[in-house]
Every structure is written in structure tokens, then in C-alpha cells.
MARTI-980019 format. One record per residue (C-alpha): y, x, z; residue number from 1. Coordinates in nm, 3 decimals. Layout:
# residues N
+---------+---------+---------+-----+
!       y !       x !       z !  nr !
+---------+---------+---------+-----+
!       Y !       X !       Z ! NUM !
...
+---------+---------+---------+-----+
//
This chain:
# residues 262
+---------+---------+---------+-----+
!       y !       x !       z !  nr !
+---------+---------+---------+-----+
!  -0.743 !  -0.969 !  -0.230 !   1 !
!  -0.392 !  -0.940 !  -0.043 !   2 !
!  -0.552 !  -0.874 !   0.286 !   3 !
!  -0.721 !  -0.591 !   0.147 !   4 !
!  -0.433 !  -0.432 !  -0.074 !   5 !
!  -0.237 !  -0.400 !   0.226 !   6 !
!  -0.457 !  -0.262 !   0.447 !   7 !
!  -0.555 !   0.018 !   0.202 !   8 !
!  -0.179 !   0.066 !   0.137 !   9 !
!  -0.139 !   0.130 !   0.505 !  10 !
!  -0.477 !   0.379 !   0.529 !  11 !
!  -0.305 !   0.567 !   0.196 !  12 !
!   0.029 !   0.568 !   0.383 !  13 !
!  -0.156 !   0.708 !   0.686 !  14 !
!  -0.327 !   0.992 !   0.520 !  15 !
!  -0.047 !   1.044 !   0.262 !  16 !
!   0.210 !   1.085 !   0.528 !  17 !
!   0.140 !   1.487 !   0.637 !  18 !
!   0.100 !   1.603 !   0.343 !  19 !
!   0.473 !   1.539 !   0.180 !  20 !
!   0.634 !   1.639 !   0.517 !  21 !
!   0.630 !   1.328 !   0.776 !  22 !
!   0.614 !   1.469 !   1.115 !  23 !
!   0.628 !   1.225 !   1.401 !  24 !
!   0.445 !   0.946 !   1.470 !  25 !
!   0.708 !   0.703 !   1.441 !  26 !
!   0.808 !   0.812 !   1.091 !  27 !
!   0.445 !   0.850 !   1.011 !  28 !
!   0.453 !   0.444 !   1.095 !  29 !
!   0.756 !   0.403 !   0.901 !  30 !
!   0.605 !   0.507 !   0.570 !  31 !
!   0.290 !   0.364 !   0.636 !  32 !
!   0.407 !   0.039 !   0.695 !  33 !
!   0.617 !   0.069 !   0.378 !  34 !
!   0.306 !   0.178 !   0.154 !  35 !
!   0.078 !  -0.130 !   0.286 !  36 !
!   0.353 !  -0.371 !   0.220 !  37 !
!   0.445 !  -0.225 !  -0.148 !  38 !
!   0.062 !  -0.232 !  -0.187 !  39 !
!   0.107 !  -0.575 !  -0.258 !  40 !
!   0.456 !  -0.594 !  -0.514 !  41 !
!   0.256 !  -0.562 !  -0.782 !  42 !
!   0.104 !  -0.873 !  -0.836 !  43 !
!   0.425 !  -1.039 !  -0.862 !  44 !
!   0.361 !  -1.088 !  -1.234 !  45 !
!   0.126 !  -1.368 !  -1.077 !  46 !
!   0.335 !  -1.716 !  -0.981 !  47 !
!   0.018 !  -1.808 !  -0.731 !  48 !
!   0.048 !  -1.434 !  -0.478 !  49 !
!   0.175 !  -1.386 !  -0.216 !  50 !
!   0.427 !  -1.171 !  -0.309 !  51 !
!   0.589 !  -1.429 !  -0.571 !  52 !
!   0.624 !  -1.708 !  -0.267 !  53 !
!   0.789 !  -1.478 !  -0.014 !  54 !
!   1.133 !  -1.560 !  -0.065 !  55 !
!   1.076 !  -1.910 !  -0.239 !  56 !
!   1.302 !  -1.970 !  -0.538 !  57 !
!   1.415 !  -1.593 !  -0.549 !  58 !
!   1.094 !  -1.397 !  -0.552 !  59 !
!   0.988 !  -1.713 !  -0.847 !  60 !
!   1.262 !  -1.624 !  -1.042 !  61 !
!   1.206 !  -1.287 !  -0.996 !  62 !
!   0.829 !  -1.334 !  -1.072 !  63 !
!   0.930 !  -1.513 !  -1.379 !  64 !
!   1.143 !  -1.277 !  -1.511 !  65 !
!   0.872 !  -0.975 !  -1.462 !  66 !
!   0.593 !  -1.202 !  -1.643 !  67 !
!   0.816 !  -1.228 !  -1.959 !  68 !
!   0.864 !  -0.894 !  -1.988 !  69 !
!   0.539 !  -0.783 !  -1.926 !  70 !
!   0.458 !  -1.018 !  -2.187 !  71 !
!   0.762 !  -0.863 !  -2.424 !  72 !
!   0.630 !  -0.515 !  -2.340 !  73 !
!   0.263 !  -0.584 !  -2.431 !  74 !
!   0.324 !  -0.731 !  -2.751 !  75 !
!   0.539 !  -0.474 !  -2.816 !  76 !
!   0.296 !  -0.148 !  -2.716 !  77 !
!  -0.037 !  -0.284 !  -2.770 !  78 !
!  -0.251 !  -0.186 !  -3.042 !  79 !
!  -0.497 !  -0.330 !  -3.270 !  80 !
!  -0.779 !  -0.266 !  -3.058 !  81 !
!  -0.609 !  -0.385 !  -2.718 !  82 !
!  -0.729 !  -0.764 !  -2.617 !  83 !
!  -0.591 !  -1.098 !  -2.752 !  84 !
!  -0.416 !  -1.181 !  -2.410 !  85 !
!  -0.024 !  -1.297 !  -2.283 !  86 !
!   0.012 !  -0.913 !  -2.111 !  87 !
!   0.190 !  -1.088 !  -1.781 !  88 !
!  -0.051 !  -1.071 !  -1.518 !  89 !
!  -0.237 !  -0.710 !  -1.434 !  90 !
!  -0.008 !  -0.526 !  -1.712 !  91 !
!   0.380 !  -0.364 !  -1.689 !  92 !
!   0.378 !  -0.356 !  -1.288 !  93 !
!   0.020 !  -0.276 !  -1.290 !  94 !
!   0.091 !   0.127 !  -1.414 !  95 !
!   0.143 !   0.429 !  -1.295 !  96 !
!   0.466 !   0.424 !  -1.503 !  97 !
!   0.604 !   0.089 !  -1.292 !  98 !
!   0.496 !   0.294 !  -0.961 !  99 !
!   0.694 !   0.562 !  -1.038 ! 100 !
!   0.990 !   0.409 !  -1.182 ! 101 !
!   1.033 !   0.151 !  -0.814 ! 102 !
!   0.946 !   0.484 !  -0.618 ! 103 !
!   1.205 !   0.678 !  -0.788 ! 104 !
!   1.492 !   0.416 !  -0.790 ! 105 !
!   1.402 !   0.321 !  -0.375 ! 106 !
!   1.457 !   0.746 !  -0.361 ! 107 !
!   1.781 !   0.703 !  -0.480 ! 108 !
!   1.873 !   0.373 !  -0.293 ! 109 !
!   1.764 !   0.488 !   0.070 ! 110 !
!   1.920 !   0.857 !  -0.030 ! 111 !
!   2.229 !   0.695 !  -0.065 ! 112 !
!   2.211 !   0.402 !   0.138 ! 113 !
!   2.129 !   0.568 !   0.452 ! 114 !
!   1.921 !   0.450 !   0.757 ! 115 !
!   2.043 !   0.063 !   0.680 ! 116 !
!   1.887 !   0.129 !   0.327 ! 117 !
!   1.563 !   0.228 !   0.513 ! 118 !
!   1.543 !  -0.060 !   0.738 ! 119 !
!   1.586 !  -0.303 !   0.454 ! 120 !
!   1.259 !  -0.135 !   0.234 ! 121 !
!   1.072 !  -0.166 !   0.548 ! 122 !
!   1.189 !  -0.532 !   0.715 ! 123 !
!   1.081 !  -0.614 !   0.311 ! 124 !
!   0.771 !  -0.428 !   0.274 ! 125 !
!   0.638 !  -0.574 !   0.659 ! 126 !
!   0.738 !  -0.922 !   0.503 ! 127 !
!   0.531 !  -0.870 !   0.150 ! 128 !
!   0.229 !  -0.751 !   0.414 ! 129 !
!   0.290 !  -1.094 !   0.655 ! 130 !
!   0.287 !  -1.291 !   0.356 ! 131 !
!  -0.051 !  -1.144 !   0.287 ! 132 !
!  -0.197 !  -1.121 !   0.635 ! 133 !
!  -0.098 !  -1.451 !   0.781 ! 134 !
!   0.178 !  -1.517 !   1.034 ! 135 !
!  -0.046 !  -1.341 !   1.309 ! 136 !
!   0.139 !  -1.035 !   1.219 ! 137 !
!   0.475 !  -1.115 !   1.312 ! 138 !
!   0.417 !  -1.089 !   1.673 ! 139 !
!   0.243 !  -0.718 !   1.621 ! 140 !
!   0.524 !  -0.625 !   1.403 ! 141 !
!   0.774 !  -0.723 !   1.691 ! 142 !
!   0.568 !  -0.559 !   1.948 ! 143 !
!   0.568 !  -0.243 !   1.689 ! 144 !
!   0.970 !  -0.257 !   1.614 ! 145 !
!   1.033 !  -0.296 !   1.980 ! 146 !
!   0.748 !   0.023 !   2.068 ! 147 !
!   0.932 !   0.199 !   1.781 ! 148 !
!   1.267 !   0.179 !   1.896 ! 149 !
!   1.212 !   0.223 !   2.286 ! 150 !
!   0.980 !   0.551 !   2.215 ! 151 !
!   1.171 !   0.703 !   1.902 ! 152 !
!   1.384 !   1.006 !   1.950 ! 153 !
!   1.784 !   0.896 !   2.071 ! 154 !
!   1.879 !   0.975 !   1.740 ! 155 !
!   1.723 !   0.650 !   1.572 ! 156 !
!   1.921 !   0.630 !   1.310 ! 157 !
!   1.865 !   0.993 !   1.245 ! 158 !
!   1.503 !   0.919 !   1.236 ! 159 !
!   1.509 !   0.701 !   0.988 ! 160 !
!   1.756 !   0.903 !   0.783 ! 161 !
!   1.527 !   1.178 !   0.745 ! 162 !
!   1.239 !   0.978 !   0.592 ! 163 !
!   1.474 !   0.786 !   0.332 ! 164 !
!   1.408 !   1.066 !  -0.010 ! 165 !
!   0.985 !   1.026 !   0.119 ! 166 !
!   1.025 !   0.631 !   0.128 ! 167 !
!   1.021 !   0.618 !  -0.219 ! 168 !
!   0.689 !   0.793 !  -0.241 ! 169 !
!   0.590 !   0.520 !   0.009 ! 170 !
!   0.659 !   0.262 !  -0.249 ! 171 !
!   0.492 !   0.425 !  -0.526 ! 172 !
!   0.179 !   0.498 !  -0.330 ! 173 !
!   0.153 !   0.164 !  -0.233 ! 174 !
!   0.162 !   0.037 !  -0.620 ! 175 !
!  -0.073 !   0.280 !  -0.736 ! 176 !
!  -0.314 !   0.188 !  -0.443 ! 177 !
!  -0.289 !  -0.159 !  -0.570 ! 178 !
!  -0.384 !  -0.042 !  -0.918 ! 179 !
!  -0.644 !   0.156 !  -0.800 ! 180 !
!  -0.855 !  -0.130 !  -0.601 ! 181 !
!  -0.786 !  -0.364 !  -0.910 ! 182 !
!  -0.949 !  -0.125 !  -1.106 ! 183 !
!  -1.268 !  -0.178 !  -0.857 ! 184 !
!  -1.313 !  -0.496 !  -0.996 ! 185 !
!  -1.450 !  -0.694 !  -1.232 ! 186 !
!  -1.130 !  -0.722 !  -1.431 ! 187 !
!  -1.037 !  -0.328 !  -1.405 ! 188 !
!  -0.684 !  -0.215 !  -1.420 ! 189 !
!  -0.457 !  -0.038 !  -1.737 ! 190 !
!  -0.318 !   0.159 !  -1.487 ! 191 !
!  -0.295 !   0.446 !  -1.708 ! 192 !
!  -0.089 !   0.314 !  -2.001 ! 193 !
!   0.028 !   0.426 !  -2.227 ! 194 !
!  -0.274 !   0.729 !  -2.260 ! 195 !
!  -0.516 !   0.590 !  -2.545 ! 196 !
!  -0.867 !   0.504 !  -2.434 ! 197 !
!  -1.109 !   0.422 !  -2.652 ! 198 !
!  -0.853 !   0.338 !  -2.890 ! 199 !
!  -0.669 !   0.084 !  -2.643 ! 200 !
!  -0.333 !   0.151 !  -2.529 ! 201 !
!  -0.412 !  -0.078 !  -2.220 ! 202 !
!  -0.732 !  -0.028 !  -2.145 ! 203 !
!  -0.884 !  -0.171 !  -1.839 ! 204 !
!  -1.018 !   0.153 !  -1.622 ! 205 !
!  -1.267 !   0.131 !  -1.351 ! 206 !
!  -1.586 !   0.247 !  -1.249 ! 207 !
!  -1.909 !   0.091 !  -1.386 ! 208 !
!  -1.977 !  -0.252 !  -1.369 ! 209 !
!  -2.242 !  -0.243 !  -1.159 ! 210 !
!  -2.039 !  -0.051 !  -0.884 ! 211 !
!  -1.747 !  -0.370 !  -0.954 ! 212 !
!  -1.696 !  -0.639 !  -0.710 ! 213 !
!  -1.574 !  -1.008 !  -0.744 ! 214 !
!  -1.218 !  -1.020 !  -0.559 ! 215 !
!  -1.231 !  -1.277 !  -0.219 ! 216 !
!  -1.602 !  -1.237 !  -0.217 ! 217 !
!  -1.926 !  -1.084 !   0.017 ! 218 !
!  -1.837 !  -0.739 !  -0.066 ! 219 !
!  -1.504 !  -0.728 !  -0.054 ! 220 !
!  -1.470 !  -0.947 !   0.275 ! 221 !
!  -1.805 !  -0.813 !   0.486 ! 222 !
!  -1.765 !  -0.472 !   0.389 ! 223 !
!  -1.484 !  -0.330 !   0.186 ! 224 !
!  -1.226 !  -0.460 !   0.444 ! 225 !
!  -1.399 !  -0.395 !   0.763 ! 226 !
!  -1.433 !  -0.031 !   0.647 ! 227 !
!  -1.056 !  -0.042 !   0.599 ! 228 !
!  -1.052 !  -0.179 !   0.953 ! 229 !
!  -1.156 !   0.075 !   1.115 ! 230 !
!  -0.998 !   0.352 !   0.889 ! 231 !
!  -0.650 !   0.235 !   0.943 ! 232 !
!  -0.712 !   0.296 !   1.301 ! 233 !
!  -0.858 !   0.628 !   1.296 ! 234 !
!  -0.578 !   0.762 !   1.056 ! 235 !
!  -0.306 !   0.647 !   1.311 ! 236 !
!  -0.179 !   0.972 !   1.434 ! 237 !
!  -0.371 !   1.091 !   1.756 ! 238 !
!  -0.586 !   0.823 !   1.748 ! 239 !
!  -0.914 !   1.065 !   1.627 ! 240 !
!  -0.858 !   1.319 !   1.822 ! 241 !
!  -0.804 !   1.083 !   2.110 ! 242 !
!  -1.171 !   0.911 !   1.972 ! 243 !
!  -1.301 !   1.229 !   1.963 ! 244 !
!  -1.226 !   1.344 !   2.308 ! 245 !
!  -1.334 !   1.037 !   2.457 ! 246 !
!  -1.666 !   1.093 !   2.288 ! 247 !
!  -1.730 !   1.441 !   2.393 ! 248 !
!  -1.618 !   1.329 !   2.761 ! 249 !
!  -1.899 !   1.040 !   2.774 ! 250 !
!  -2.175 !   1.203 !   2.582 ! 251 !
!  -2.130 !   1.546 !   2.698 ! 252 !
!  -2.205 !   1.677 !   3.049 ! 253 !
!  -2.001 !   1.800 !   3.262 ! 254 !
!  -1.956 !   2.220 !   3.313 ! 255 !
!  -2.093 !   2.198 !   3.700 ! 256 !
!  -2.399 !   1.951 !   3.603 ! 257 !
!  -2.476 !   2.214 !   3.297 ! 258 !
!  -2.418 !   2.498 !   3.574 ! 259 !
!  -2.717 !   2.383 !   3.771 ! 260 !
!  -2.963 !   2.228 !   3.453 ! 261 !
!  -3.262 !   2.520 !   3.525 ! 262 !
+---------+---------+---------+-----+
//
């Protein structure tokens, strides 16, 4: 399901982007690119993703180390009605809590780190999303970095400066859009510990089964992610009212030819 975490971390980036103060389209690209590559850090509590083979031995060990204390955590929160499980995959860095805490201490780091800070979060975040998306991104990502820097404002480093307090919202939007399409399937997602549900402190959330889908399957590949396709286009700034206006140009006549129409 990597494929599809980041591409609805960059359509949440997108449409999250206005509305805590983003302008331009080149910081609007920033942060999205940010959100669909967080969009995947979660499921480093899993040895087999993507995320936990980035870096080779360093993102293991790091994997490692988050599994055991997820594991710690659970048996130390859950209650007698929670399930008979380890608690390391889909459980501490699958919560709201987890989101918050990474978004809140990358505020800090790219506050005080400055534009460097920035760059780092979002070299890392495009490399979680290649890792994901196969090696066919590497080439747009240069061809983006190098559009990026020849279009941006003179004051680059300025530009980046001003987005480093919102990248942290970035990297907490991209966990909890994780959390949110594991909850869509079969398995759900505790995303909301530790609120009691049903008398679970971890209790899997998601919509009925029937309206659940099997991850890497028909519904997920065929439509789920072509949906996504074509939404993380659209939400590109300019791009709909570009689509829009190409529309209304082909479909509508022109003022002279309406003129004349008895």
C-alpha cells in the first residue's frame, strides 16, 4: 500500500497547504512533497516497508528500536479487552499522538535549524516516497528541484525559511493520512488511542467491513489509486483553473459565433 500512502499524503498536502497559510506554488510543493513522503514513516514498526529499508542498517535499527517500544507501550496501556497481540506493527506510530509528537519536534527543528533544516525534512521525505514509488521518481524529483530552484523567488533560502514552523504540520498530516487509509482496511487502525472504544484502549477504527478493502488488491490498485491519480493533479496549484478554462474554451462557443446563432 506504499504507492498509495504517498500519493494521498501528497493530495492532503495539496489541499492542506492554503488553509494554514502556504502561499506560492513552490512552497505549496514544498509541503506537499513533505506530507506524501511522511505519509509513509509510519510503518516503520514493520522490518519488510519501505520505509525500514531506506537507509539499510540505520533505518533497521531504527525500525527495531520503534517495534520494541511499541511493543513496551502496548503491554503497558492496553486493557483487558484490547487483543492478545505483540503491539509493534500498526500501534505507537500508528496514532494521532505519534503524529503530533514528530510534527511538533520537526516545528522546532526546522524553526531553529533554518532553511538547511528544511531541505533535509524534504531530501528525506522525497526519499521515504522513492522508496515507495520505485526509482522512476528520481528523475521527476530532479526535474522538480531543478524547476523549483530556477522559478522560485531570488530569495531561495528565504523561501524555504518561511515554510519551516508549517513543515511540521506537513509531517503530521502525512502520519495521520497514513492512519487514516489503514483504517480503510480490513485490519483498521487505533489511531485514536488512548480514547476508550468499546472498552478497548486500542481499538481498531474504520468504517464497516463491507466498505473495507484488502491492501495491494483490485480495489485499491484499479480504483482507489487512479482516483488519487488524477486528484493529485488537479490540487496542484493552477492546475483546475487552468482545466477549467481549457474546458470552457473547447466546449463553449465563441462570443462572435453566439452573436450570429438566430
Amino acid at each position: 500500500m506504499g504507492r498509495t500512502h504517498a500519493l494521498t499524503g501528497w493530495c492532503a498536502g495539496l489541499a492542506l497547504a492554503p488553509a494554514v497559510g502556504v502561499g506560492s506554488v513552490h512552497q505549496a510543493v514544498v509541503f506537499a512533497a513533505t506530507t506524501a513522503g511522511f505519509a509513509l514513516l509510519p510503518d516503520l514498526d514493520h522490518p519488510g516497508a519501505s520505509a525500514s529499508r531506506l537507509l539499510g542498517w540505520l533505518t533497521g535499527a531504527l525500525s527495531w528500536l520503534l517495534r520494541r517500544v511499541s511493543a513496551a507501550f502496548y503491554a503497558l496501556t492496553k486493557g483487558p479487552r484490547d487483543e492478545k497481540v505483540t503491539g509493534q506493527h500498526r500501534h505507537l506510530s500508528h496514532t494521532v499522538l505519534f503524529a503530533a509528537g514528530l510534527g511538533a519536534l520537526t516545528s522546532w527543528g526546522t524553526a531553529a535549524g533554518g532553511p538547511w533544516a528544511v531541505v533535509g525534512v524534504v531530501v528525506f521525505g522525497l526519499m521515504l516516497a522513492e522508496g515507495a514509488l520505485g526509482d522512476w521518481l528520481l528523475p521527476v524529483s530532479g526535474a522538480a528541484v531543478a524547476w523549483w530552484f530556477f522559478t522560485a523567488p531570488p530569495d531561495r533560502a528565504g523561501e524555504l525559511a518561511s515554510i519551516s514552523g508549517w513543515l511540521g504540520i506537513a509531517v503530521a498530516a502525512g502520519c495521520l493520512t497514513h492512519c487514516l487509509g489503514d483504517a480503510l482496511t480490513e485490519s483498521g487502525c487505533p489511531f485514536l488511542f488512548p480514547i476508550p472504544i468499546a472498552g478497548e484502549t486500542w481499538y481498531e477504527l474504520g468504517p464497516p467491513k463491507a466498505l473495507r478493502f484488502k491492501t495491494g488488491k483490485k480495489v485499491e490498485k484499479r480504483l482507489v489509486f487512479p482516483v488519487f491519480v488524477v486528484l493529485g493533479v488537479l490540487l496542484v496549484p493552477g492546475v483546475w483553473d487552468w482545466s477549467v478554462s481549457t474546458v470552457e474554451r473547447l466546449f463553449t462557443p465563441p462570443a462572435s459565433q453566439q452573436a450570429t446563432t438566430p
